[in-house]
Backbone as a ProteinNet text record, in pm:
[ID]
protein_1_A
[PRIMARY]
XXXXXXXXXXXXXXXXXXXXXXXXXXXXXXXXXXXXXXXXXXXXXXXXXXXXXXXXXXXXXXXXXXXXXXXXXXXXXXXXXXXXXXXXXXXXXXXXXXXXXXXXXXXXXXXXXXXXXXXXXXXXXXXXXXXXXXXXXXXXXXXXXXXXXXXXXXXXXXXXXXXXXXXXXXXXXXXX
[TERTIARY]
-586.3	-655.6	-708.9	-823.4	-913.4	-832.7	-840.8	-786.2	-914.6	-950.9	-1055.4	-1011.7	-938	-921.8	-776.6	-692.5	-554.7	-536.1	-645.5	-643.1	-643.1	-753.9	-812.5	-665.1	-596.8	-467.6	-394.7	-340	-267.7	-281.8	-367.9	-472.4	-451.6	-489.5	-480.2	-292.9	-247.6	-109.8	-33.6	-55.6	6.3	-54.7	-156.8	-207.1	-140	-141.6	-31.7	140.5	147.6	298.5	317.1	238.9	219.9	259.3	83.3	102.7	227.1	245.4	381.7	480.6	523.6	629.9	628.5	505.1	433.7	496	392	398.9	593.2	639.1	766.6	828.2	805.4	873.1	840.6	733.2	707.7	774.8	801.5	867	973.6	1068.4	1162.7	1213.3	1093.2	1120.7	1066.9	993.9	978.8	1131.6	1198.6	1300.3	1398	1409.9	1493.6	1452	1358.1	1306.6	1331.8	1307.9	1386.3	1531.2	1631.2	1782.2	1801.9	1701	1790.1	1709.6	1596.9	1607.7	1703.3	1764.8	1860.3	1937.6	1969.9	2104	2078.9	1994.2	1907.6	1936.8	1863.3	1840.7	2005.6	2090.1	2226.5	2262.5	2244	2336.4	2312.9	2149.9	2080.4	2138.2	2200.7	2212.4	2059	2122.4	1961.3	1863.4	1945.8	1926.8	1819.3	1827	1736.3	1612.9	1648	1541.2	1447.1	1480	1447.9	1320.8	1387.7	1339.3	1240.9	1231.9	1133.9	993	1085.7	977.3	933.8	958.7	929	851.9	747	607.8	649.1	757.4	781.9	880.2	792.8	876.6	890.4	1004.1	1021.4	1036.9	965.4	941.6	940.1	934.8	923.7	1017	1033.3	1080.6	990.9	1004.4	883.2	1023.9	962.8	1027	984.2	1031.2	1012.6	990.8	1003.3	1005	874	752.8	641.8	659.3	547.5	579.9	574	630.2	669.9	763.2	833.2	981.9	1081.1	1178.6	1301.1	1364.6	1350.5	1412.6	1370.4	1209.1	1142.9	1189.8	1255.8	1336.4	1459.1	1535.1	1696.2	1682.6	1617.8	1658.4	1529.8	1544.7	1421.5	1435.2	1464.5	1437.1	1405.3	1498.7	1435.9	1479.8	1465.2	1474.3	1593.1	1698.9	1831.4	1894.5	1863.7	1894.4	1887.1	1781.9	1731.4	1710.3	1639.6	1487.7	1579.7	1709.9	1752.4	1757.2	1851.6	1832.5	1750.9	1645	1524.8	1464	1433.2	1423.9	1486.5	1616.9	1694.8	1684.8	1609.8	1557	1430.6	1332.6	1210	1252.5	1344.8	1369.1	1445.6	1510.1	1587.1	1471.2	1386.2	1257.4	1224.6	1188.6	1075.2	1209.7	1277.9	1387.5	1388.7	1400.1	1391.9	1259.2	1173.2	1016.1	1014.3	1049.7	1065.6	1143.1	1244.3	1369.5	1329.2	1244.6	1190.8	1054.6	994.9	841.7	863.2	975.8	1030.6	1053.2	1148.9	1206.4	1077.3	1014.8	914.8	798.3	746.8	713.2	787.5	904.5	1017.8	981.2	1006.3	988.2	866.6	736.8	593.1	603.3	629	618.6	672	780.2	803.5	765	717.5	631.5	503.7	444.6	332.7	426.2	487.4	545	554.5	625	677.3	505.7	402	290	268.8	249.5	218.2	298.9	432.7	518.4	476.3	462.5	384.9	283.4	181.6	50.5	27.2	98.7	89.1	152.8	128.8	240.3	290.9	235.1	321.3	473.2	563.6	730.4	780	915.9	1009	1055	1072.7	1130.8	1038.8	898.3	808.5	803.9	800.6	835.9	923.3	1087.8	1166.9	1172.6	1115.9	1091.4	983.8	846.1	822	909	944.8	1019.8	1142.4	1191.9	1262.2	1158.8	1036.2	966.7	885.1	899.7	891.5	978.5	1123.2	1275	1247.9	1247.2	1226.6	1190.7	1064.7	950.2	1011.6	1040.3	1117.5	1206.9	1290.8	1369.9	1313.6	1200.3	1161.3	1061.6	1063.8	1007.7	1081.1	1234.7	1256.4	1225.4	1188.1	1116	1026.1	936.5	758.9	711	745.9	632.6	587.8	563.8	604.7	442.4	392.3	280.5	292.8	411.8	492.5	534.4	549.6	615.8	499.7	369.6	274.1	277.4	256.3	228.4	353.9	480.4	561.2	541.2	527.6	485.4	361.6	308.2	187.8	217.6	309.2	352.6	476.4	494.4	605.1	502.1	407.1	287.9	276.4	207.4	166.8	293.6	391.8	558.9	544.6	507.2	479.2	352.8	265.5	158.7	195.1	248.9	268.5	404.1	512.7	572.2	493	397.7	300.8	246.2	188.7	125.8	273.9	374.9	426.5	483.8	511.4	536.9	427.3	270.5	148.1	131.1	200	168.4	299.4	421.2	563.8	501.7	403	343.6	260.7	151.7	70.6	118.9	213.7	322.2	397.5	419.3	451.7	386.5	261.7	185.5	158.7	89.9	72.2	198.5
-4199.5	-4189.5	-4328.4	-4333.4	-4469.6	-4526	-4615.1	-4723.6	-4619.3	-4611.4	-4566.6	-4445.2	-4337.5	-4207.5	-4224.6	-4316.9	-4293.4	-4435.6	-4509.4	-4586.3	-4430.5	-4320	-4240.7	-4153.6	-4084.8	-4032.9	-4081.1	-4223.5	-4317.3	-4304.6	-4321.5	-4292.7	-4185.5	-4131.8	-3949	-3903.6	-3929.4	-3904.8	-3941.9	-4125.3	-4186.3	-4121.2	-4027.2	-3959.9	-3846.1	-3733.9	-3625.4	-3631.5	-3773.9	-3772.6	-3807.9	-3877.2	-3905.6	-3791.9	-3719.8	-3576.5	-3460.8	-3446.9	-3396.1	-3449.3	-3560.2	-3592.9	-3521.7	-3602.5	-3558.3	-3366.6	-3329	-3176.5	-3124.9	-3174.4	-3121.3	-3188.3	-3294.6	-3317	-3268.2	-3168.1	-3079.3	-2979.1	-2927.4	-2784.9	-2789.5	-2892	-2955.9	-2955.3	-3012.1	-3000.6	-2870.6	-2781.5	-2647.7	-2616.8	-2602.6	-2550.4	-2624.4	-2711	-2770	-2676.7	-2662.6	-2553	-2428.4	-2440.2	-2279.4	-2266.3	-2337	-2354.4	-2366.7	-2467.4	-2514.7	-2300.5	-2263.7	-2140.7	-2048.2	-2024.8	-1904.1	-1960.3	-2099	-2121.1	-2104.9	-2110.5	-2086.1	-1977.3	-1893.6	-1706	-1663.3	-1726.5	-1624	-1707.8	-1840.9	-1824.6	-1785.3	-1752.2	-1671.9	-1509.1	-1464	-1343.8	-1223.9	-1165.8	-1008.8	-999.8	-1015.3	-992.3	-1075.9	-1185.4	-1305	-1268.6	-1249.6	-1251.7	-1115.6	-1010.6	-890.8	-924.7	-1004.9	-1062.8	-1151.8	-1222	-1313.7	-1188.2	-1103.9	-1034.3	-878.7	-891.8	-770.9	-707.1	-696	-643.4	-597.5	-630.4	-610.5	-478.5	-345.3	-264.2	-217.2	-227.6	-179.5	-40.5	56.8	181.3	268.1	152.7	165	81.3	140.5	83.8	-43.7	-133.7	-205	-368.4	-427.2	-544.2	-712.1	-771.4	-867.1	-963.3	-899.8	-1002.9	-895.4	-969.1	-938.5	-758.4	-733.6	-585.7	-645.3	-550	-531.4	-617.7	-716.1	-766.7	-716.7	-707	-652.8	-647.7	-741	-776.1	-674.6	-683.3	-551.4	-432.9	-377.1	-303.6	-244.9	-353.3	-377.7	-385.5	-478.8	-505.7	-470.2	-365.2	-225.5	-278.2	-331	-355.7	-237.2	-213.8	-101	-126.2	-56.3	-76.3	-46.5	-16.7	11.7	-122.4	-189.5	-336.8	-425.5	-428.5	-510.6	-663.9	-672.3	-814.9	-920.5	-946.7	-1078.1	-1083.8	-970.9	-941.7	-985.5	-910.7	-906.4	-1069.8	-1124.4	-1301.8	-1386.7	-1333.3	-1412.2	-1385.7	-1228.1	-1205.8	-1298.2	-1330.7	-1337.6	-1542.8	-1564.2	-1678.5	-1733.6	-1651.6	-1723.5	-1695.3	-1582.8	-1597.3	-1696.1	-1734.3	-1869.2	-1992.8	-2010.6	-2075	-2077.9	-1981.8	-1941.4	-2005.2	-1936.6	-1991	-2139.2	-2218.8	-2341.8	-2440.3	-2397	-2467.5	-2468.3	-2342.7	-2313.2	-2368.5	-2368.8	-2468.8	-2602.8	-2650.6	-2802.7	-2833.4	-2764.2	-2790.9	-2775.5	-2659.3	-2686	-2834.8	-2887	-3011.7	-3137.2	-3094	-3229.1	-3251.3	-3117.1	-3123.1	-3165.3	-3101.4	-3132.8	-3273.5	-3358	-3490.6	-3559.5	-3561.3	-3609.8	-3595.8	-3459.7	-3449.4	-3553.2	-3551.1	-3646.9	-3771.7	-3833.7	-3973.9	-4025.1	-3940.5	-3962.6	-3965.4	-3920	-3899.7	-4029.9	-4122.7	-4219.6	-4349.6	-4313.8	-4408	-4455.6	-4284.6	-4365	-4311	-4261.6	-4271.9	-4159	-4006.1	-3937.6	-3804.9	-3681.3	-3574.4	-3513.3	-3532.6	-3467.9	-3531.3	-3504.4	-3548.4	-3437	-3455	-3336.9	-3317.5	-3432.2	-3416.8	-3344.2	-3306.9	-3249.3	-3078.8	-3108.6	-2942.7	-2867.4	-2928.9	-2878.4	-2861.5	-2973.2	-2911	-2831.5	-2800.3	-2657	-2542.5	-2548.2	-2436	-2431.9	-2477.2	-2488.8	-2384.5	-2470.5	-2425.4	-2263.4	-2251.8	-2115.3	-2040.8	-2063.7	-1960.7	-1930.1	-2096.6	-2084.4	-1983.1	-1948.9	-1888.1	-1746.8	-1736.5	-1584.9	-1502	-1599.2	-1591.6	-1630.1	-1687.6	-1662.6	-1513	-1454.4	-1331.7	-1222.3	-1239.7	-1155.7	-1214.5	-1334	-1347.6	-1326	-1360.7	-1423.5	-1254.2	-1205	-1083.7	-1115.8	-949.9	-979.8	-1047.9	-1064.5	-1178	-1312.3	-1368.7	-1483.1	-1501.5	-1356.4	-1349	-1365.1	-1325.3	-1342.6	-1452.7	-1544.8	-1688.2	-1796.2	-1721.5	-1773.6	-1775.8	-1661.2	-1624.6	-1744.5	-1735.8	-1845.1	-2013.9	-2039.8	-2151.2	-2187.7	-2069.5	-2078.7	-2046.3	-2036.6	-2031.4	-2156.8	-2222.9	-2393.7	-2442.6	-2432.4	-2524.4	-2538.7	-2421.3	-2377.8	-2502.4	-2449.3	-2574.1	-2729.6	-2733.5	-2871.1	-2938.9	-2831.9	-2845.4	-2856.8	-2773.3	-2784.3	-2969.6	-2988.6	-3100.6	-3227.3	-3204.1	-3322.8	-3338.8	-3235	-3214.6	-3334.6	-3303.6	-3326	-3510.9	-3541.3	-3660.9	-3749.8	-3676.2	-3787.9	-3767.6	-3729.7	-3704.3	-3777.8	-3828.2	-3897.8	-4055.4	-4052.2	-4177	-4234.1	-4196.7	-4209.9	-4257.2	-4190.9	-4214.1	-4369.4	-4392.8	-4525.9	-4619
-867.3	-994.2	-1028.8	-1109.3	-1109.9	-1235.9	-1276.5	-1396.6	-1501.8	-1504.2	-1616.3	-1646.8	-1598.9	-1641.8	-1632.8	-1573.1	-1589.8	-1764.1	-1806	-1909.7	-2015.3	-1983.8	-2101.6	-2097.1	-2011.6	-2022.6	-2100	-2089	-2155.1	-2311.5	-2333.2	-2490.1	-2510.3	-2430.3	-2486.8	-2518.6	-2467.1	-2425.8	-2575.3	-2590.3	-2675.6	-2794.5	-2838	-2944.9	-2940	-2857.2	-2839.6	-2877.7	-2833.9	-2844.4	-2990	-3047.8	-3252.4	-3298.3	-3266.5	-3329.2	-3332.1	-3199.8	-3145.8	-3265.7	-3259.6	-3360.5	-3512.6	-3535.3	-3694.3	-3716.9	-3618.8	-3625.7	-3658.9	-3565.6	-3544.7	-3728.2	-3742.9	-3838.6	-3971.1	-3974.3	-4075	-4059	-3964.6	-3898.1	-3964.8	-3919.9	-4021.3	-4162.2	-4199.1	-4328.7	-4394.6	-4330.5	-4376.7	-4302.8	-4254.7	-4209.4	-4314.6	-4332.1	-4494.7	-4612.4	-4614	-4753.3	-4748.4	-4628.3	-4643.8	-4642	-4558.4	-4588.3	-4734.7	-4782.1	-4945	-5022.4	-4984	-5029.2	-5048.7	-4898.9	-4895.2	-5008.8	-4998.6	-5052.9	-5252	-5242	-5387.5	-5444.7	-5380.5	-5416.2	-5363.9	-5271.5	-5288.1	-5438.8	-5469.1	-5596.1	-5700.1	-5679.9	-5810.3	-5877.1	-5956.3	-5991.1	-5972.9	-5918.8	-5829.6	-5950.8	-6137.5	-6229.7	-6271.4	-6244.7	-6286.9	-6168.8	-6043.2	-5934.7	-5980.3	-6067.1	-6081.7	-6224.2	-6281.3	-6427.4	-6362	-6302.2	-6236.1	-6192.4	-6079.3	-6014.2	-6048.1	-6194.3	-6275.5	-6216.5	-6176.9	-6107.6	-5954.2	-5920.1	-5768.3	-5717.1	-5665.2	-5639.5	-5530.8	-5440.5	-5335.1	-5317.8	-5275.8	-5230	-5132.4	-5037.2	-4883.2	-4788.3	-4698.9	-4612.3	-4548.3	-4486.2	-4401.3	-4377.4	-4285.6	-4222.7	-4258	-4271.6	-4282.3	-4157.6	-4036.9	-3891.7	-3855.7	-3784.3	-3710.9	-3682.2	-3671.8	-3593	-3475.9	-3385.9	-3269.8	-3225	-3300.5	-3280.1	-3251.1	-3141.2	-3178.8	-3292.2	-3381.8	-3527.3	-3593	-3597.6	-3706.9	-3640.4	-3570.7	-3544.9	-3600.6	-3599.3	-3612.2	-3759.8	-3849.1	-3961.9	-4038.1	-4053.7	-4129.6	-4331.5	-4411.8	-4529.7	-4634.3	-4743.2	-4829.4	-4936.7	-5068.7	-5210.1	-5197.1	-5153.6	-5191.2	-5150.4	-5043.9	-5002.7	-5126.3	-5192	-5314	-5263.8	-5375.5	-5378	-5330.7	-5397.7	-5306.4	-5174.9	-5124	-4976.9	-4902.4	-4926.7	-4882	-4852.3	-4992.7	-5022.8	-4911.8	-4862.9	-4762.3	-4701.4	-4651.8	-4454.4	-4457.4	-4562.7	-4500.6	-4524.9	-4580.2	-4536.2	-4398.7	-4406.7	-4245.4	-4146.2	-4169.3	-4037.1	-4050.6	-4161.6	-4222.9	-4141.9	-4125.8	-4095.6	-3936.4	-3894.3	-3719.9	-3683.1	-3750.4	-3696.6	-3661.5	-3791	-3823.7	-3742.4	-3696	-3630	-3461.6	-3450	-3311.7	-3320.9	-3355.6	-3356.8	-3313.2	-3411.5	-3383.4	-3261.6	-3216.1	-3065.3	-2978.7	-2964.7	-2861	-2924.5	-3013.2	-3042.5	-2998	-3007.5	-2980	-2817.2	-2801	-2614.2	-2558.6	-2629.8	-2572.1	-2610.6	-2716.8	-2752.1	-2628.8	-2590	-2512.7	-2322.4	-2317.2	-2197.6	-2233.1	-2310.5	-2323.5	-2377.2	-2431.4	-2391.3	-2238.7	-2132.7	-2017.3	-1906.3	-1960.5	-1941.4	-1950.3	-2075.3	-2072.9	-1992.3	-2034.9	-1937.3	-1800.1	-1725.1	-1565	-1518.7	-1649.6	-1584.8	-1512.8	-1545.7	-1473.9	-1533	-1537.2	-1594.4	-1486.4	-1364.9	-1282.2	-1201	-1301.9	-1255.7	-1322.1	-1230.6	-1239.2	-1371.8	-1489	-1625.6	-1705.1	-1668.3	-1712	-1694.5	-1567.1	-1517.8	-1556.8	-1566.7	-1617.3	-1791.7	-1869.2	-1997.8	-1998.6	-1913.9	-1928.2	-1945.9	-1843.9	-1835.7	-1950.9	-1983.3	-2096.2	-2223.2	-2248.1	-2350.7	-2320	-2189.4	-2117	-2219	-2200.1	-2229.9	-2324.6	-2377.3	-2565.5	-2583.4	-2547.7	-2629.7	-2591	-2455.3	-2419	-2523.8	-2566.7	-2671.4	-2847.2	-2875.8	-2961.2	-2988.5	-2861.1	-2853.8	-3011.7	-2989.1	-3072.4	-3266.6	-3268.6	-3397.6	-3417.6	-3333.5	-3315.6	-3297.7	-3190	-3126.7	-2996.2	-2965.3	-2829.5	-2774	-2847	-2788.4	-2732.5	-2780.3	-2756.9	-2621.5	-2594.9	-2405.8	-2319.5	-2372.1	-2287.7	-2260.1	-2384.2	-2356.2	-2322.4	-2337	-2250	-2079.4	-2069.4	-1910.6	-1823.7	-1913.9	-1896.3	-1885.2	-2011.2	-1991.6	-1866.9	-1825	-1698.2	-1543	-1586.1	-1409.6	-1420.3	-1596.4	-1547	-1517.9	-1526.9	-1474.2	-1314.3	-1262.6	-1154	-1131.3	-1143.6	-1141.1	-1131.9	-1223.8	-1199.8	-1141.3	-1111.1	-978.1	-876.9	-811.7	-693.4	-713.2	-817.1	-855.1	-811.5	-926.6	-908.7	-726.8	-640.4	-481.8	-441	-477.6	-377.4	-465.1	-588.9	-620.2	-508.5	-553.1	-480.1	-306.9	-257.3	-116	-115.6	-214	-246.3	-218.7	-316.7	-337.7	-208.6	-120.8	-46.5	40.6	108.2	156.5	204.4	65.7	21.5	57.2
[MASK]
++++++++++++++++++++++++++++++++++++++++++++++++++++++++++++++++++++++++++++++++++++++++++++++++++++++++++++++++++++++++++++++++++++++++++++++++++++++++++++++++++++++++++++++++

């Protein structure tokens, strides 16, 4: 690779890995807001939450986790449950989402740190946090939807990829 496109990587990289941080550390603190929530609405009396949400009537059944979640499955929501309940499913999603966004940011941040370190993304610490952020997402399937698995699947071919890649660079390396 020429000094001129492994300089623009470098640049590019050390901007990814900012953002990366930044991003995750909102995730965060939406994931703080929602903890200090639950903990809010359980100490709130249903009575006060009812008085607040005068206008709000549950009638139906319906979910608070994505359709086609296993969750929106399992944990179906109805007016006999009541409004606090309810308040604390669609927060701990808001919570799951949050706590899981982070981690895959934490992880991409640092695939693009290690990018910049040597000038290169193809190494094994890379590949393997793909795949990591592969699982993740496997397993954020049952929050997210099962759209999530697609693009897990996807992010586990490029792991693949750039296993092939990091093989043909340490061959490269050698070489030389």
């Amino acid at each position: 690779m020429d000094t001129q496109t492994s300089d623009k990587l470098v640049k590019f990289g050390k901007v990814l890995n900012v953002v990366g941080i930044v991003l995750a550390v909102i995730c965060l603190i939406a994931a703080a807001i929602s903890l200090v929530g639950i903990v809010l609405v359980a100490l709130i009396p249903e009575d006060a939450i009812f008085g607040f949400f005068n206008t709000v009537q549950l009638t139906s059944t319906f979910s608070v986790f994505q359709a086609g979640t296993m969750l929106s499955d399992l944990v179906p929501l109805t007016a006999l449950m009541g409004l606090k309940l309810t308040i604390i499913f669609v927060l701990l999603g808001s919570l799951a989402y949050s706590v899981i966004s982070a981690i895959i940011l934490f992880i991409l941040s640092k695939v693009f740190k290690s990018t910049v370190t040597h000038r290169s993304p193809f190494l094994p610490e890379n590949v393997k946090r793909l795949k990591i952020i592969g699982v993740i997402l496997i397993v954020a399937t049952l929050f997210i939807g099962w759209q999530t698995l697609i693009f897990a699947f996807c992010l586990l071919a490029l792991a693949f990829v750039f296993q092939y890649g990091t093989e043909l660079q340490q061959q490269a390396d050698e070489t030389l």
